[in-house]
C-alpha positions, 0 to 999 in steps of 0.5 A: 538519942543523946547528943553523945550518941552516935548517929546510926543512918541518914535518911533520904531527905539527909543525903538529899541536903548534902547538896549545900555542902557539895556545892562548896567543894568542886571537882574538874570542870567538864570543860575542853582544854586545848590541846598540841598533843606534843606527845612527850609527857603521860596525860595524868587523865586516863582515857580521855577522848580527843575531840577535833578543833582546828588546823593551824601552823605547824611550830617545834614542839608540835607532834609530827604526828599531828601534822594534816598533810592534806592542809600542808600540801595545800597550802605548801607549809606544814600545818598541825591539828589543834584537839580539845581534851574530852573533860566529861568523865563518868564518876563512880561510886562505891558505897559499902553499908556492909555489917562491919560498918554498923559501929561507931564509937563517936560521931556517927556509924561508919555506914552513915559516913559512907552514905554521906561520903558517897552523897557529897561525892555524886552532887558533886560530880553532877555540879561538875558535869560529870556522870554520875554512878554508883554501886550500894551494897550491905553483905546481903544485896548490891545494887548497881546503877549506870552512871547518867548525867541527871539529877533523877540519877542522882537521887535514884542512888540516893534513894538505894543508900537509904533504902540498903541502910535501913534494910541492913540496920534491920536484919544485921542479926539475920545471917546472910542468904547463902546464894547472895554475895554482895562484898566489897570484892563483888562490887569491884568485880562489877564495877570492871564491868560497869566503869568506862575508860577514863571513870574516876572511881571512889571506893568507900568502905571501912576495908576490914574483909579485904582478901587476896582478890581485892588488890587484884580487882583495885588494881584492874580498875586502877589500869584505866581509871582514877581510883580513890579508896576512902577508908572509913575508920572508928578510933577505936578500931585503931587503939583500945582504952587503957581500961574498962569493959566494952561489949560489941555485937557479935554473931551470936550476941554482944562480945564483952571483953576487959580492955585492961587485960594486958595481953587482950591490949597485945593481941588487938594491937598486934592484929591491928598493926597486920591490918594496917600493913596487910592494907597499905600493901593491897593500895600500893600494889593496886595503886589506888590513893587511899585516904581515911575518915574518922567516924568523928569527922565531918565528911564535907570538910574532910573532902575538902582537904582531899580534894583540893583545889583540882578536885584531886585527891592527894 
């Protein structure tokens, strides 16, 4: 491979040092924050648990419904229970190595940008003290993992990328079982099954095979978790050259077509811009936060902008 091709897998070893890269990001620590429950503005952490830490006097601003009136009696002054806010969450992650992503124009296929996504991400949330979780699917399997707090979690999901790239890489030619579904709206179906109140999810794919459901199933999870779609883009699936032939895989067999051809360029924009609308509208209605990564990119310095210095993409 030439230093202009692009990359087209990772391999288990290459997920496995993405550890160095993960550890100069960083998510929210899972660590107690106190907490007065004055109950007057919406905790921007879903589902979070509220664990006992002390009694102490009441002052304004506490919520009344805080008050222990076992101690106010007692002691004749009203007195108020402290909580300490449950930090540790699940993180789920969503890793999509379906046919779509076996494209690249420059950089790296896309389903070696998903893969390395997902990788930063669960070193990253293990770092962090969070657990760690994850479903893997390429068109013809899905697997799903629970999320743990363990390395041997960690490189068990690791190990389900590489091994599903690498099958996908293998069989993209082969049409896929006719009893198997393993698309992005069957992962976000199991993912409502998998995923705890309070998870933060990252949905990783390139979103070409959205359909009706998917908003639907987003939005579902997006009721009682964090969800952050990460959309997984080649340049040239947004703007064609203004000339040359290209061939591209197809179902049966390489698709050329003449990029000069002025009406090709109208109706490969025009079907771009309806994508493009078609999706923005499904993150809006499910009120996911979505983000894009070009297949060019570095996946670790493009997480660092998302993430931020919270750990909260934005």
């Amino acid at each position: 491979m030439t230093a202009t091709e692009p990359a087209t897998h990772i391999s288990l070893p290459g997920l496995i040092r993405l550890q160095a890269d993960a550890r100069a990001l960083k998510l929210p620590a899972a660590r107690p924050v106190r907490s007065r429950q004055a109950g007057l503005q919406r905790s921007p952490r879903r589902g979070r648990g509220m664990a006992f830490a002390e009694v102490r006097q009441y002052q304004p601003g506490d919520d009344i419904r805080s008050i222990d009136w076992r101690v106010t009696a007692r002691r004749q002054s009203p007195h108020t229970k402290l909580y300490e806010e449950e930090r540790e969450r699940p993180v789920l992650l969503l890793c999509d190595l379906g046919p779509s992503l076996f494209f690249a124009s420059t950089g790296a296929y896309k389903q070696v940008r998903s893969a390395q996504l997902v990788g930063i991400l669960a070193w990253l949330a293990l770092w962090s003290g969070d657990q760690v979780g994850g479903i893997v699917f390429n068109g013809r399997e899905l697997t799903v993992q629970r999320p743990a707090r363990r390395k041997k979690s960690v490189l068990r999901l690791l190990d389900t990328i590489a091994r599903q790239q690498r099958v996908a890489r293998e069989e993209q030619d082969l049409p896929p079982a006719k009893d198997t579904v393993a698309d992005l709206d069957t992962a976000l179906q199991e993912a409502r099954r998998v995923a705890h109140t309070g998870s933060r999810i990252f949905v990783v794919s390139d979103f070409l095979n959205i359909t009706p459901d998917t908003s639907r199933l987003l939005g579902s999870l997006a009721r009682h978790n964090t969800v952050s779609a990460l959309r997984v883009i080649d340049p040239l699936e947004l703007k064609l050259p203004d000339s040359g032939r290209f061939a591209i895989a197809g179902e049966d067999g390489p698709v050329w077509f003449d990029s000069s051809n002025p009406r090709f360029q109208q109706a490969y924009a025009q079907r771009v811009r309806q994508h493009t609308a078609a999706l923005t509208e499904c993150f809006r209605t499910a009120g996911v936060q979505p983000a894009s990564v070009m297949t060019g990119d570095q996946p670790a310095l493009v997480l660092q902008t998302l993430l931020g210095p919270r750990g909260h993409i934005g």
